[in-house]
N, C-alpha and C positions, 0 to 999 in steps of 0.2 A: 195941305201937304203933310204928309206923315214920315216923318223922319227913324230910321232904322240905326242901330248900331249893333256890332259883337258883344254881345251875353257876357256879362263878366266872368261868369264860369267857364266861359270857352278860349277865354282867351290865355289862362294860366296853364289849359289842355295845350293850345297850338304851342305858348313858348317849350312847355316840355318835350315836344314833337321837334321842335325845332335841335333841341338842344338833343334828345335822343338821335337825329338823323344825323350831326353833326361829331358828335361822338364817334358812330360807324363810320365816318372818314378816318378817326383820329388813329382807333383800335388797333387797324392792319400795322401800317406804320409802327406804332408801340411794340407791338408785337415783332414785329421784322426787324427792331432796334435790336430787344432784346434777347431775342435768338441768336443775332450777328452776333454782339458782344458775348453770348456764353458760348458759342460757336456750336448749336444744336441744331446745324443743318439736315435735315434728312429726309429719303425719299425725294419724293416729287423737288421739295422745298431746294433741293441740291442746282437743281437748273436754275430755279428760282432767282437761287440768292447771287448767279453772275449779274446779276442785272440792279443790284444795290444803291452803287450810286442814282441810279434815276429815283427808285422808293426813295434816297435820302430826300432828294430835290421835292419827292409831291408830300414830304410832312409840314415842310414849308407853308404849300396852300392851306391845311385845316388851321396851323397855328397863327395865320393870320387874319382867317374868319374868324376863329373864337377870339382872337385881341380884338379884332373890331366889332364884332356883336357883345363884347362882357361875358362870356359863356366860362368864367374865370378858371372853373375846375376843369371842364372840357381844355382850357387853354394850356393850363399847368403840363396835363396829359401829352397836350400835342409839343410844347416846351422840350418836356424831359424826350420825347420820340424825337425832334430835330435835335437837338442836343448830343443824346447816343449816338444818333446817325454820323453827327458832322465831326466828332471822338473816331469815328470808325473812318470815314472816308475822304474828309479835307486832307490830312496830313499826307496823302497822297499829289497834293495838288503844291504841298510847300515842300521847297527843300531842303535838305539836313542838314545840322550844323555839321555833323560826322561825317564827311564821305569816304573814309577811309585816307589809307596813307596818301600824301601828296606826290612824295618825292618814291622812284623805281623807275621801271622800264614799262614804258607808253607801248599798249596793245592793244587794237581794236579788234572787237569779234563782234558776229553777223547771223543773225538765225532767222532762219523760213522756212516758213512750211509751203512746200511747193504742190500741193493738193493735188492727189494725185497724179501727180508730175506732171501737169497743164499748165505750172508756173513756165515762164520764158525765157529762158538759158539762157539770154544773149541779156536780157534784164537784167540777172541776178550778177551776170560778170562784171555788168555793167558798176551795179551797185558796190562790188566788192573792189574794182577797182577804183572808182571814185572816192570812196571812203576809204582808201589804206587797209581793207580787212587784210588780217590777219589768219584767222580762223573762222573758220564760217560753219555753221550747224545748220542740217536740213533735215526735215521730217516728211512723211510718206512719199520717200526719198523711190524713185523706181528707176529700172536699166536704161528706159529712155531718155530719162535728168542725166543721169550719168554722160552716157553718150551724146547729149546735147550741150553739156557743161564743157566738156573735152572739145568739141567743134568749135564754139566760143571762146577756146582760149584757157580756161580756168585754171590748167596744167602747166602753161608759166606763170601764174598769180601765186597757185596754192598747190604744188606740185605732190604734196604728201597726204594720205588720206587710210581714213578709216571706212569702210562700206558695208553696208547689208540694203543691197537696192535689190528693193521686192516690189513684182507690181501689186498693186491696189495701195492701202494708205498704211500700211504698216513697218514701209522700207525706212532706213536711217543714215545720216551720211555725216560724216565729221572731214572737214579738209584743213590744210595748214600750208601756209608759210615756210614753217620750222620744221625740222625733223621728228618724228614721232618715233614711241617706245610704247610696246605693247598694244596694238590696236586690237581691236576686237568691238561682239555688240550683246548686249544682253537681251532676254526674249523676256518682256513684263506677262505679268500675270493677263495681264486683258488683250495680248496679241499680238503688241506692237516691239518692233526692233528700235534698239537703243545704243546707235555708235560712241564708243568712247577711245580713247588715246592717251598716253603722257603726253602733251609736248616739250618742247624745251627751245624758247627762246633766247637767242645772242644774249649774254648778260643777265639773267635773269635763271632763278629756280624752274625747276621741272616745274609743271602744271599737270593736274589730273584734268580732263576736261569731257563733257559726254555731252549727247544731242539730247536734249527730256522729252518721251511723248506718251506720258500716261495715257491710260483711253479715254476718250468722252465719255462724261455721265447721261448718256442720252437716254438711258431708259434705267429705272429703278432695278433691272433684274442685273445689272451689272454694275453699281454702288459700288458691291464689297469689289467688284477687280480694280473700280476707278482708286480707291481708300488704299488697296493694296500697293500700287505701282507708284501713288507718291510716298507712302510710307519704304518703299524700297529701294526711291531715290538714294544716290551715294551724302553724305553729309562728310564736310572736311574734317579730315584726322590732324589735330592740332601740333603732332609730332611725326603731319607727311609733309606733304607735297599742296601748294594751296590748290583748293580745287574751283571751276569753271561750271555751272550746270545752267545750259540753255537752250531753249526750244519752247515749242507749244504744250505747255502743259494740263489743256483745256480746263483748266480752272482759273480765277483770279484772285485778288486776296481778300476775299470775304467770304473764300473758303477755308474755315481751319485746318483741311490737312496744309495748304499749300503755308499758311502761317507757321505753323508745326517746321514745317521743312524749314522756313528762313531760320528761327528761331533756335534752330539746331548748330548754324555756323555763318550762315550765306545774310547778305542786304541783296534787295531787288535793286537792281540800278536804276531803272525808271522812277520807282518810290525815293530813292533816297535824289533823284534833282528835283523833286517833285512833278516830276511827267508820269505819275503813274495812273491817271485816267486815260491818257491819248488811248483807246481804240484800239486794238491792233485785228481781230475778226469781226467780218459782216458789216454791213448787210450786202454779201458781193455774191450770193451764189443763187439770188433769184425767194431768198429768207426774207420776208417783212419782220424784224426782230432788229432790235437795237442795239448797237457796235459795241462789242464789250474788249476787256483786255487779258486775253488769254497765252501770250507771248509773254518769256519775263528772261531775261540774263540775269544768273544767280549769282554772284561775285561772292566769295568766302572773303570773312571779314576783313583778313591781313591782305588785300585787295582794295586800290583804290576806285573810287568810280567818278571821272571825270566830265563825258559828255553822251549823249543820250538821242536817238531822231527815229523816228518811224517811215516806213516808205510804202508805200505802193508798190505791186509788184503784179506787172500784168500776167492775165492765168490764170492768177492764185485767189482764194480766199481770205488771203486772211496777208497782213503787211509783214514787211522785214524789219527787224529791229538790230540795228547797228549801237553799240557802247562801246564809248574809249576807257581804258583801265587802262590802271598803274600796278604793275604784277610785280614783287619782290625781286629785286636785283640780288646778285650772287653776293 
């Protein structure tokens, strides 16, 4: 019998192989860390990067291959890449010590995008009445939402409203409660309508409050209009009115414009109870593509932010996001 073994020279080839293959797991991840954190999203990488949280979750798998095979530097690698990652995207998942003021007047508001207006009118009244809304923001808001909103009732809930209901996906709708000052809608750079309003709740300061629906980055040729229309979101004027900004803003926060924007005055409500992974678009519209969270209520700081729930909304693509706030009393 003649006994065979691996070539001692061949075998310091395969660990290198091994450790080389394992590396190329580690890279992307590293990579994707450190672009988050400088916020050098761009091109393609812009779509990309909604989908973060999951990349954080697969740097996981290399760093615990290289722990348990010894591949120590590869480990280091995959280390500092889960490390960046879970810096960028747990804190979403914990909630703040800061939620803003405790003590005002208790507001809930309600944003959806009713896709195309195929969302279910008798749903969203549904929603708005069960949850006490208050204010309610809708995106590619169309005449048929409208007039289906009204059949359902919506006009004793929220009898005061701001409108640009356009059909296709560019229509915008702000409603209220309270009495409104100045309504109107702005036309963003990339095509979509943008209702906004003062309102003025019983007891409480005026509010500036607008519907947000920058455009998708769905294709590279329209970056600069997507970059343009969050950067021309309103940012609170610290000697106005505090301001409200919510709706679909098809990005999430591991986009830097939309960081940029908080950073300017506003907390995400969702982020700041730590619900700021729940989901709010996909996969509803026939998309094999992973649920990301493209919906956000912008509360400007002097703004407290309470309670937090995402919903279903038959119809639509994408869920409803209802927040209770504490808005400045007179």
């Amino acid at each position: 019998m003649t006994l065979t073994s691996t070539p001692t020279d061949v075998r310091p080839a395969r660990r290198a192989l091994r450790t080389a293959l394992l590396a190329l797991l580690v890279l992307p991840g590293l990579a994707w860390a450190v672009i988050r954190v400088l916020g050098w999203e761009r091109g393609p990488l812009v779509q990309l990067f909604a989908f973060t949280p999951y990349a954080a979750a697969w740097t996981l798998i290399p760093m615990v291959i290289a722990l348990l095979t010894r591949k120590w530097l590869v480990a280091a690698a995959a280390l500092l890449a889960a490390a960046l990652m879970a810096v960028c995207v747990l804190p979403r998942a914990l909630p703040d010590t800061d939620r803003g003021p405790a003590t005002g007047v208790r507001l809930t508001v309600m944003t959806a995008n009713v896709y195309f207006g195929r969302a279910d009118p008798a749903a969203l009244v549904k929603l708005v009445q069960d949850n006490d809304v208050a204010i309610l923001a809708l995106q590619e808001f169309t005449p048929d939402t409208k007039w289906g909103l009204l059949d359902a009732g919506l006009d004793k809930l929220l009898p005061y409203h701001s409108l640009a209901d356009i059909y296709g996906t560019t229509g915008s709708g702000l409603y209220s409660r309270f009495p409104i000052t100045d309504p109107g809608s702005i036309f963003g750079k990339g095509g979509n309508f943008q209702a906004y309003a003062t309102i003025q709740p019983p007891g409480a300061k005026a509010l500036n409050v607008e519907s947000a629906h920058p455009i998708a980055p769905y294709a590279v040729s329209v970056l600069g209009d997507w970059r343009t229309d969050l950067a021309d979101e309103p940012t609170p004027d610290p000697n106005g009115n505090p301001g409200i900004l919510l709706g679909d803003f098809n990005s999430t926060l591991d986009h830097a414009p939309v960081r940029k924007l908080i950073r300017e005055g506003y907390r995400d409500a969702a982020d700041t109870l730590g619900k700021g992974l729940i989901p709010t678009w996909g996969p509803y519209g026939g998309e094999h593509l992973p649920p990301v969270t493209l919906d956000h209520v912008l509360a400007d700081t002097r703004i407290g932010v309470r309670e937090l729930s995402v919903h279903n909304v038959p119809g639509s693509d994408h869920r409803a996001v209802i927040a209770a706030l504490t808005v400045p009393a007179t």
